[in-house]
C-alpha positions as a Markdown table, in Angstrom:
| # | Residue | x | y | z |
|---|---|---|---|---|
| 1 | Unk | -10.1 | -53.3 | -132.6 |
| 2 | Unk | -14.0 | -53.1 | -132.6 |
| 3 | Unk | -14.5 | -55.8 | -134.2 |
| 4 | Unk | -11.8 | -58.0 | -131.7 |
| 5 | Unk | -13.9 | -56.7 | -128.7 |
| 6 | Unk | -17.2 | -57.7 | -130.0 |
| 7 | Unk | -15.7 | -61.1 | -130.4 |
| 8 | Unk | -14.4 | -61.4 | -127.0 |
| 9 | Unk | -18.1 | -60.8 | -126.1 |
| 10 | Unk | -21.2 | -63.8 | -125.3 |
| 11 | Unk | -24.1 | -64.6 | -126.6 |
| 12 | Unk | -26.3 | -65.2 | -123.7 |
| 13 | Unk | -29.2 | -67.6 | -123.5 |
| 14 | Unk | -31.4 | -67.7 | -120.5 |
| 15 | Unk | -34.2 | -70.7 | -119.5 |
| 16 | Unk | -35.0 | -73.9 | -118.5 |
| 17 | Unk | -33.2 | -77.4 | -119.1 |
| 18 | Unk | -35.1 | -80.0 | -119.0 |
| 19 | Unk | -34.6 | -83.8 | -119.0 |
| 20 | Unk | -36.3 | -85.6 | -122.0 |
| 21 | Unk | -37.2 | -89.2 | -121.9 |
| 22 | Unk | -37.6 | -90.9 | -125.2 |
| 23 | Unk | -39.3 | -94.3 | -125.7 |
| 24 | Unk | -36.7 | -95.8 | -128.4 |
| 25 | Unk | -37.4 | -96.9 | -132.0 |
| 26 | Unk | -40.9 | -94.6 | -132.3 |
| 27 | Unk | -42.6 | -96.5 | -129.7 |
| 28 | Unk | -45.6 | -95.3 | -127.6 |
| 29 | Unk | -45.0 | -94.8 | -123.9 |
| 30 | Unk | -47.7 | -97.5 | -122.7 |
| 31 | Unk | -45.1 | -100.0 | -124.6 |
| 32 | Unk | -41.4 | -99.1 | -123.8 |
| 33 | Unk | -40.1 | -100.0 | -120.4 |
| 34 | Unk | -37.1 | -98.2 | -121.0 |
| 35 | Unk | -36.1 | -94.2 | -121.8 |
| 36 | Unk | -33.6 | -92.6 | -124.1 |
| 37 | Unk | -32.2 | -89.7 | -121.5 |
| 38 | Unk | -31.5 | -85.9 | -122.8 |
| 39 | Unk | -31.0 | -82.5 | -121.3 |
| 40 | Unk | -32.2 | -79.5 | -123.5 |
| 41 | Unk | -34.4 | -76.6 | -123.7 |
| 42 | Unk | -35.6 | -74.2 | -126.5 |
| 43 | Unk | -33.4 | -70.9 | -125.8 |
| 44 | Unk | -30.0 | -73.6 | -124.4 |
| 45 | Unk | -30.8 | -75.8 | -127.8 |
| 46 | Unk | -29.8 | -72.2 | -129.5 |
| 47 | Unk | -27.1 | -71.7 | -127.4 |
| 48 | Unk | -24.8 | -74.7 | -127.9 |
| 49 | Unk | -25.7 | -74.3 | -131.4 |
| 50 | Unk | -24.0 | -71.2 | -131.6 |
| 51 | Unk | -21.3 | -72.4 | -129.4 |
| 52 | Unk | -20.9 | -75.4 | -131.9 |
| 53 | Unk | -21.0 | -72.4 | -135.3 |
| 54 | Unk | -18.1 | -70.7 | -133.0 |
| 55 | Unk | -19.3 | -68.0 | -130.7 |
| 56 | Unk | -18.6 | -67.6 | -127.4 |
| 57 | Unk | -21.4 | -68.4 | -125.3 |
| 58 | Unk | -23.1 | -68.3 | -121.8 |
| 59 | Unk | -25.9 | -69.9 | -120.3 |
| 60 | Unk | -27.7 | -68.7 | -117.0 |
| 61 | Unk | -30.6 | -71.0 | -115.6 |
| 62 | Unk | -31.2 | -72.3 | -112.1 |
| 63 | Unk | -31.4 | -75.9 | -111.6 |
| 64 | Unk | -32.2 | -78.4 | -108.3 |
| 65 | Unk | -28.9 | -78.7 | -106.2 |
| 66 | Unk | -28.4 | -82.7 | -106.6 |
| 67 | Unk | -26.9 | -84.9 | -109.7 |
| 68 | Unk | -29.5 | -84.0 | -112.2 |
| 69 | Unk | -28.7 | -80.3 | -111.6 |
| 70 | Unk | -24.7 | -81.5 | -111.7 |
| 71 | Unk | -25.4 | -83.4 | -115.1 |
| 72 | Unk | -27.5 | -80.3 | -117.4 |
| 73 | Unk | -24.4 | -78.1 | -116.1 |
| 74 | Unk | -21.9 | -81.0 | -117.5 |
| 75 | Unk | -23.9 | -81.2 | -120.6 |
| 76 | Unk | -23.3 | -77.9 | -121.0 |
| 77 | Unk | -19.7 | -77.6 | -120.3 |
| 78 | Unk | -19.2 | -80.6 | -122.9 |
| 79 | Unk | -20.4 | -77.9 | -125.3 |
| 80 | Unk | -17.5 | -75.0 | -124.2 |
| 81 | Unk | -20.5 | -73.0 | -122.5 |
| 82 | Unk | -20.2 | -70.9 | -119.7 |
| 83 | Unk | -22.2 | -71.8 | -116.9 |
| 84 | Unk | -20.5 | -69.9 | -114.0 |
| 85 | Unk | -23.8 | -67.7 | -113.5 |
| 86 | Unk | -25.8 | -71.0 | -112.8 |
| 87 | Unk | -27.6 | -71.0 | -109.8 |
| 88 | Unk | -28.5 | -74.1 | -107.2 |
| 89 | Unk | -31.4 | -74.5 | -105.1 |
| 90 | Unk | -34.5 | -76.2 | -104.1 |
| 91 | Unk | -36.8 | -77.4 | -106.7 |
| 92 | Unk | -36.4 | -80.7 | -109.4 |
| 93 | Unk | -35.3 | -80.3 | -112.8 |
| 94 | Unk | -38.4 | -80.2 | -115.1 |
| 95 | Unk | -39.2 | -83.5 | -117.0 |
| 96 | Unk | -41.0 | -84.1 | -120.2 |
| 97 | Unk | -42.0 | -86.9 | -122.3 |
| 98 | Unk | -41.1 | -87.3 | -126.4 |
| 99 | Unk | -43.2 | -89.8 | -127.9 |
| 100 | Unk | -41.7 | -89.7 | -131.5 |
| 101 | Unk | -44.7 | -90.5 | -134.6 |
| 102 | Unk | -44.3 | -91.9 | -137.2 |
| 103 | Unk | -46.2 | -92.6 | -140.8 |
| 104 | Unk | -49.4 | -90.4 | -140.0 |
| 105 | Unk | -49.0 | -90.8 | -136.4 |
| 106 | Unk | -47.9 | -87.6 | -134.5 |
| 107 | Unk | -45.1 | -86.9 | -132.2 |
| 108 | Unk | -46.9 | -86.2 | -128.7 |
| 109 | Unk | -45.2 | -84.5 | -125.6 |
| 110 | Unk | -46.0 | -84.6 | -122.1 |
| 111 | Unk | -44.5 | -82.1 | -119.7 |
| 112 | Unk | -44.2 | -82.8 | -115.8 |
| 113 | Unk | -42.4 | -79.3 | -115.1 |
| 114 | Unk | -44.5 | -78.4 | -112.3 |
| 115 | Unk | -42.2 | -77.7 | -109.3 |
| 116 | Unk | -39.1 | -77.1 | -111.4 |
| 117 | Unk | -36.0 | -75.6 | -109.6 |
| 118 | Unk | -36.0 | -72.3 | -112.1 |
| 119 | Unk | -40.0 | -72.1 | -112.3 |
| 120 | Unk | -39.9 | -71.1 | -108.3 |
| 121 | Unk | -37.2 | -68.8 | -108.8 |
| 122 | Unk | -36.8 | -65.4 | -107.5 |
| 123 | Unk | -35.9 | -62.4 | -109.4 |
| 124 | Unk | -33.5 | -61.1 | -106.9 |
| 125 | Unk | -31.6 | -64.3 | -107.3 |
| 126 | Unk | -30.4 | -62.8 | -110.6 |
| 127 | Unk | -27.6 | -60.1 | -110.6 |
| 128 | Unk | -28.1 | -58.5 | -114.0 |
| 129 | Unk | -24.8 | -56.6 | -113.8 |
| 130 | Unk | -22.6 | -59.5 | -113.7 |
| 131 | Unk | -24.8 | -61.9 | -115.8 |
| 132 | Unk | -24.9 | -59.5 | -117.9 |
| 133 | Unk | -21.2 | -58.1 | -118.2 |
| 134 | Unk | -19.7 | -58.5 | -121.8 |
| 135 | Unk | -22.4 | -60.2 | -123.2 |
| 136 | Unk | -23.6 | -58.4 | -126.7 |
| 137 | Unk | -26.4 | -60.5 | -127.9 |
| 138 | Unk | -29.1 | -62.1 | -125.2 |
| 139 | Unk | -31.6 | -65.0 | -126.4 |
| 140 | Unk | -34.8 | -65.5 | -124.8 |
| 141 | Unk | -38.6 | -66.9 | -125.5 |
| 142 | Unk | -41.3 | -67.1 | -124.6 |
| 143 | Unk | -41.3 | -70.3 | -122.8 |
| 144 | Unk | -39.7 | -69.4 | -119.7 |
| 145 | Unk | -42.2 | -66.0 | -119.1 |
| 146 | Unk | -44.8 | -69.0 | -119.0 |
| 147 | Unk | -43.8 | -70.6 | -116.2 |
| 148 | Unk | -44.3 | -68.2 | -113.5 |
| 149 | Unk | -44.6 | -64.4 | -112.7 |
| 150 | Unk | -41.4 | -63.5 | -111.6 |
| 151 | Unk | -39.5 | -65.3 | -114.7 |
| 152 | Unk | -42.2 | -63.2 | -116.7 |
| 153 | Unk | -41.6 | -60.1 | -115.1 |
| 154 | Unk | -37.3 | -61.0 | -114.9 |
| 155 | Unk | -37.7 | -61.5 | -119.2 |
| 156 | Unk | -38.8 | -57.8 | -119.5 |
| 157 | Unk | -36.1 | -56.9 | -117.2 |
| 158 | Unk | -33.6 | -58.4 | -119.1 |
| 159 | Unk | -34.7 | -57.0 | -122.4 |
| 160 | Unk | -34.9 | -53.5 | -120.8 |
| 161 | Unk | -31.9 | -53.8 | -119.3 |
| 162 | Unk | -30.1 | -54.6 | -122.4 |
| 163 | Unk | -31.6 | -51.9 | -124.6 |
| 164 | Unk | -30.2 | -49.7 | -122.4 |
| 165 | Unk | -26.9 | -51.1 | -122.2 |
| 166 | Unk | -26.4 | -51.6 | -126.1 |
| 167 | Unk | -27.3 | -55.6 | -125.9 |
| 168 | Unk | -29.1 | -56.6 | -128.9 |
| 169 | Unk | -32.1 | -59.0 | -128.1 |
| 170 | Unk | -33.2 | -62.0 | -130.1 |
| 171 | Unk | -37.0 | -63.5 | -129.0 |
| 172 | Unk | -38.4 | -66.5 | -130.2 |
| 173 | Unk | -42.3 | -66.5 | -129.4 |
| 174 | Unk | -42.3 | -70.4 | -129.0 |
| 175 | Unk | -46.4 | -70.6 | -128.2 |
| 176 | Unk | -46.7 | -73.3 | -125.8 |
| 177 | Unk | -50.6 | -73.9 | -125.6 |
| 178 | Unk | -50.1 | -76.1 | -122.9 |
| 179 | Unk | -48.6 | -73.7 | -121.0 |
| 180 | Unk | -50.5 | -70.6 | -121.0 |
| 181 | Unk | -53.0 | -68.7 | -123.1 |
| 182 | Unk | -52.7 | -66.7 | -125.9 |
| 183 | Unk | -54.1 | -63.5 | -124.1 |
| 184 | Unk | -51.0 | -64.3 | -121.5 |
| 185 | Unk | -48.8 | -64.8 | -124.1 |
| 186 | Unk | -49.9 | -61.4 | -126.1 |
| 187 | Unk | -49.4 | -59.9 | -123.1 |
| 188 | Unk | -45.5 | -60.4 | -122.9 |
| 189 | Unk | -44.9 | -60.5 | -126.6 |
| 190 | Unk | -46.3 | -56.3 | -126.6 |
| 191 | Unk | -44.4 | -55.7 | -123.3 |
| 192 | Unk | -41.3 | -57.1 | -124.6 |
| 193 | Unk | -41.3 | -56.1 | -128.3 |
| 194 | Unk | -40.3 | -52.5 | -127.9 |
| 195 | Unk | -36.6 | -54.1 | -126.7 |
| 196 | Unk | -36.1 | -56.5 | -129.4 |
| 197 | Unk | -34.1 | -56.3 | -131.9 |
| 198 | Unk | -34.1 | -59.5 | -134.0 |
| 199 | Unk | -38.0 | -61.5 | -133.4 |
| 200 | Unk | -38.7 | -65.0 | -134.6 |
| 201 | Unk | -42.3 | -64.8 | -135.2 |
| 202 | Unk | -44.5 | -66.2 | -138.0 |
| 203 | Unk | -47.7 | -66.1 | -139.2 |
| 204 | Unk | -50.0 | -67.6 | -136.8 |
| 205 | Unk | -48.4 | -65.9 | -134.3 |
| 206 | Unk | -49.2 | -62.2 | -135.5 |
| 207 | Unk | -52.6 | -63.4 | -136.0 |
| 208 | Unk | -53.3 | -65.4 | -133.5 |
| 209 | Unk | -51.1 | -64.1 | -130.4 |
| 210 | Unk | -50.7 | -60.2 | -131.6 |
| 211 | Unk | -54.5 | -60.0 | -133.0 |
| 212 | Unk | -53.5 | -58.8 | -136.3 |
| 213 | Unk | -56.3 | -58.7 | -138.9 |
| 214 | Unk | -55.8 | -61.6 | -140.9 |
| 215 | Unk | -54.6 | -61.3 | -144.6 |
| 216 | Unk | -57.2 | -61.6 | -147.8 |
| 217 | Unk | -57.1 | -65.2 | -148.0 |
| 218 | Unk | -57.2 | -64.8 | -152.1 |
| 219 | Unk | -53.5 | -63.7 | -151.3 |
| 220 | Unk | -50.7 | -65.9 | -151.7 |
| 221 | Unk | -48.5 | -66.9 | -148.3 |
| 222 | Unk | -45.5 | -64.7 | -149.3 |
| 223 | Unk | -47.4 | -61.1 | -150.0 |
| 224 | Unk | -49.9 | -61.6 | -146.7 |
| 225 | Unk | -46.2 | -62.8 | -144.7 |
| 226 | Unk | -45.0 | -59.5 | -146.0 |
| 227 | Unk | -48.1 | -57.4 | -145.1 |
| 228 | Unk | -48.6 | -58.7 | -141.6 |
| 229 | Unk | -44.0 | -58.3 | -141.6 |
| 230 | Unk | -45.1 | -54.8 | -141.9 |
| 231 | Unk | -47.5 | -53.8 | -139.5 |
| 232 | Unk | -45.5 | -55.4 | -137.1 |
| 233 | Unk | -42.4 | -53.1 | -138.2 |
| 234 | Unk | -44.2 | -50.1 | -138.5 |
| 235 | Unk | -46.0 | -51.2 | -134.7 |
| 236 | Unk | -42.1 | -51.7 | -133.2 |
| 237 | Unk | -39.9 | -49.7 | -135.4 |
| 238 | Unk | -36.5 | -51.1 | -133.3 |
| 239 | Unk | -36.9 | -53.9 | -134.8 |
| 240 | Unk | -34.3 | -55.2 | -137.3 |
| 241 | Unk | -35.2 | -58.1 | -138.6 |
| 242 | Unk | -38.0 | -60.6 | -138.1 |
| 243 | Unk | -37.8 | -64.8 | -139.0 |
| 244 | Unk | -39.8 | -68.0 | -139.8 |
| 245 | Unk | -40.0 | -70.7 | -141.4 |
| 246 | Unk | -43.5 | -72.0 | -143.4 |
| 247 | Unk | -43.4 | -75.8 | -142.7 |
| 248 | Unk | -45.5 | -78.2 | -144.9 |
| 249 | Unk | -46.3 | -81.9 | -143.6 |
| 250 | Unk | -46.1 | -84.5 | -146.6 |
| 251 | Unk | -46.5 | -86.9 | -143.5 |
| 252 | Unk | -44.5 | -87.1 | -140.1 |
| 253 | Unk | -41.5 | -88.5 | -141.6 |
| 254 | Unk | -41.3 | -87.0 | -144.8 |
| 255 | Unk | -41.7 | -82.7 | -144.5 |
| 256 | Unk | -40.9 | -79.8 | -146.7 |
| 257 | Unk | -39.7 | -76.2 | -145.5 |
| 258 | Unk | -38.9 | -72.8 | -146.4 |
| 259 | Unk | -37.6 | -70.0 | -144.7 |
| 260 | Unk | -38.3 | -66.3 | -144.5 |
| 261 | Unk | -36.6 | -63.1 | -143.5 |
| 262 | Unk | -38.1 | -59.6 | -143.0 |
| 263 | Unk | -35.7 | -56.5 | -142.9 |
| 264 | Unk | -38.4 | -53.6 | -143.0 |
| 265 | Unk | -37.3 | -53.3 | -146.3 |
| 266 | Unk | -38.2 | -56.7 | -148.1 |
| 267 | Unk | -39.0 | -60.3 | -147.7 |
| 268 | Unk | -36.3 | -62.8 | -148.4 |
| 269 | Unk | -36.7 | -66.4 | -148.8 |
| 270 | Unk | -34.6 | -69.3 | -149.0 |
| 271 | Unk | -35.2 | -72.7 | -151.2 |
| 272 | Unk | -37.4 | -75.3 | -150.3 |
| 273 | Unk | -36.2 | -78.2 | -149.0 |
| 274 | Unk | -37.8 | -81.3 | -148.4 |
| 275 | Unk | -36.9 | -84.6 | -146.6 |
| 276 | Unk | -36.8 | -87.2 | -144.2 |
| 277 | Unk | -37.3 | -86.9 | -140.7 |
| 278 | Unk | -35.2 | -88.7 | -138.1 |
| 279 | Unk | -36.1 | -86.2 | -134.8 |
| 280 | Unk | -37.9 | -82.6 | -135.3 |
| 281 | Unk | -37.9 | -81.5 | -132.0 |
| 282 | Unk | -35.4 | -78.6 | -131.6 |
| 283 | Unk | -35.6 | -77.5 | -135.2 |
| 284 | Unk | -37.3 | -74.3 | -135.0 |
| 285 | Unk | -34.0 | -73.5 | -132.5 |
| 286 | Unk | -31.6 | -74.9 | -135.5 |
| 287 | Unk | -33.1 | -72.4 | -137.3 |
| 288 | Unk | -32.8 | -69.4 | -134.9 |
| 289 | Unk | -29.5 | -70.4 | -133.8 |
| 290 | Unk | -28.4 | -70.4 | -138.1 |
| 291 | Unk | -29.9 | -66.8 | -138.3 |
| 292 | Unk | -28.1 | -65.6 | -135.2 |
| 293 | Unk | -24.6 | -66.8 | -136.1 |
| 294 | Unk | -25.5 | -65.2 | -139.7 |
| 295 | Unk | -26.5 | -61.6 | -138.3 |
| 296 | Unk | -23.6 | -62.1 | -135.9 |
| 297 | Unk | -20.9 | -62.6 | -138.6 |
| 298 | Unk | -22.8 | -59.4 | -140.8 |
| 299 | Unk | -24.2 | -61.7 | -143.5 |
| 300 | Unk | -26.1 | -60.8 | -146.1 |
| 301 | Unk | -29.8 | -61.1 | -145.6 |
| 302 | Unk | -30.2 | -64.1 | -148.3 |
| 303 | Unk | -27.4 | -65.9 | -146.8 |
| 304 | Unk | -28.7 | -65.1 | -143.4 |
| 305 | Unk | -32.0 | -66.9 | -144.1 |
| 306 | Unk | -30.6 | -69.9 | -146.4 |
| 307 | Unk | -28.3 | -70.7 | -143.4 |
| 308 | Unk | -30.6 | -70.7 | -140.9 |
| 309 | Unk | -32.9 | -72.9 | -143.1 |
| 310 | Unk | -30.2 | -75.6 | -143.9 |
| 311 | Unk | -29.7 | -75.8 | -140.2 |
| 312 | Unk | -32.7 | -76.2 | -139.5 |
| 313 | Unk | -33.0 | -79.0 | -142.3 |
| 314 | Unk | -30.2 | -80.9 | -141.2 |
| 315 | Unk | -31.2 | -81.0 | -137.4 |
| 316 | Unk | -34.3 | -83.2 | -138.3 |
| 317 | Unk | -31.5 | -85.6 | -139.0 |
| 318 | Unk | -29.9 | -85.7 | -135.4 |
| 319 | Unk | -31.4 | -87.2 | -132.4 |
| 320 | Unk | -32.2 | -85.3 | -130.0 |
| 321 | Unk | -32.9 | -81.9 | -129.3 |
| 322 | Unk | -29.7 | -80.2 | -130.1 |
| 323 | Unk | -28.4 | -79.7 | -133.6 |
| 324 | Unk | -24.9 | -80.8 | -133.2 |
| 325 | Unk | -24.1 | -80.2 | -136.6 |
| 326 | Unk | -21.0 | -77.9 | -137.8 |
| 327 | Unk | -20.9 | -74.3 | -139.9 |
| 328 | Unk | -19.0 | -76.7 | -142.9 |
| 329 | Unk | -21.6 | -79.3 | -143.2 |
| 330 | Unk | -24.7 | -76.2 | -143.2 |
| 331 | Unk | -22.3 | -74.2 | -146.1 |
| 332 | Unk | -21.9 | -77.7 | -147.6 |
| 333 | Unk | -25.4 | -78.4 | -148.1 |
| 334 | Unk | -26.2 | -74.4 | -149.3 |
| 335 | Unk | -23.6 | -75.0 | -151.8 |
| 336 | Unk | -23.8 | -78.3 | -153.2 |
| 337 | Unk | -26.7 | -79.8 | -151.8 |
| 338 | Unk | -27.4 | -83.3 | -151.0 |
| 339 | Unk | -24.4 | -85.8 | -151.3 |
| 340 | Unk | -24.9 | -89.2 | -150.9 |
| 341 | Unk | -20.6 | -90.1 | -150.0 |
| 342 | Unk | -18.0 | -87.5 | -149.1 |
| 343 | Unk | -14.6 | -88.5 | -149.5 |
């Protein structure tokens, strides 16, 4: 009966949706006269992955009160999420700008979020109780605490909040540079530790964001992964399992990756994988959306982290942010690999 209740339960994502405009067939914005439209954002990308894997999911953001606002909460209900705790009001959706590289050309963004309907929110425009009501698992990252103080100081809320109302928290420390500084950022990521459960955080950012010492560089990735894995354990001891992946760039279209799990215990890895890339933006939420639904449906730890890395290696094939791809095709490529036909 437990178990039956926990699945009548959401997985919550909370954050901004933007609108991405694409120049088509890789070319540079000073060429195209004409945009390929989406609607995404790191912690919803997770969300309507793990609505897609099964779960039953919520989103809560607040968007301008006009079509574009109307369309991100369509886009959302297309994917059987719950958006009744979405909020209207002054402000314009958040915009930004994917010019897709190729060869040894990189993929540049621009954002134009300044203004954005959920940037100027309020935290008072946010009843915790009812957002929060039968939810068990709540995703957040460190985007949204970037773009203002209230959402920072409504994040930590949130997090505390749920530890004290048995919610496990998953936080994905998605560095933005161009939106604030890694002293800002550090600032969050120690406030907001102590209520996480399940952290996506690599290596750069323990060293760079959290200021740990950096490993003996005679080391090998894996063993200074694992070192840094547990100083950060032994620093936030509610933690229950920490993630990344360790990307290698053979050239923009062509990459190889590997993912990692930390338990307190040991560091699992999955295979490495290498291919082609078609779009790579939204992967690192393929990958934390594949680890969720894993931990979710009590996997075991080297199934939890070869899951989340196929997802991950099969969004880079879908356009778009979102990885719109099903749990059969991920278990199909853990468990037969590449297939050039399927009949």
């Amino acid at each position: 009966m437990k178990e039956n209740n926990e699945n009548l339960k959401s997985v919550l994502g909370f954050g901004e949706i933007m609108l991405r405009l694409s120049p088509p067939n890789n070319k540079k914005i000073i060429q195209t006269d004409c945009f390929n439209a989406g609607y995404s954002g790191g912690e919803a990308n997770v969300i309507i992955s793990l609505s897609i894997l099964g779960h039953k999911t919520k989103f809560v953001t607040k968007v301008p009160n006009n079509y574009l606002g109307d369309k991100v909460i369509n886009t959302l209900r297309e994917y059987d999420v719950d958006t009744s705790h979405i909020i209207k009001g002054e402000g314009r959706l958040g915009t930004y700008y994917a010019e897709m590289g190729h060869g040894l050309r990189s993929t540049e963004v621009i954002y134009d979020r300044k203004y954005s309907a959920i940037s100027m929110a309020e935290k008072e425009e946010f009843d915790l109780d009812k957002i929060l009501k039968n939810v068990k698992l709540v995703h957040l990252s460190g985007i949204t605490p970037a773009l203002s103080k209230n959402l920072k100081h409504l994040i930590i809320d949130i997090a505390k909040y749920c530890n004290k109302n048995n919610i496990k928290v998953s936080y994905d420390s998605n560095y933005r540079a161009k939106l604030w500084s890694l002293e800002e950022a550090k600032e969050v990521l120690e406030e907001i530790l102590p209520y996480v459960d399940y952290c996506f955080l690599g290596y750069l950012d323990m060293v760079n964001i959290l200021n740990f010492e950096k490993e003996d560089e005679n080391l090998d990735f894996e063993t200074s992964l694992k070192n840094l894995y547990e100083k950060l354990f032994k620093k936030y001891p509610n933690l229950k399992y920490a993630l990344c992946t360790k990307r290698t760039l053979n050239s923009i279209n062509n990459n190889s990756l590997q993912g990692y799990l930390f338990n307190n215990n040991s560091l699992y890895k999955s295979k490495l994988y290498t291919f082609d890339i078609l779009d790579r933006v939204g992967a690192g939420d393929a990958f934390t959306a594949g680890a969720l639904h894993s931990i979710l449906n009590n996997k075991e730890n080297e199934q939890i982290v070869e899951f989340a890395t196929c997802a991950s290696v099969l969004k880079h094939s879908i356009a778009g942010d979102v990885n719109i791809v099903d749990e059969k095709t991920i278990n199909s490529l853990m468990d037969s690999g590449l297939q050039t036909v399927k009949r």
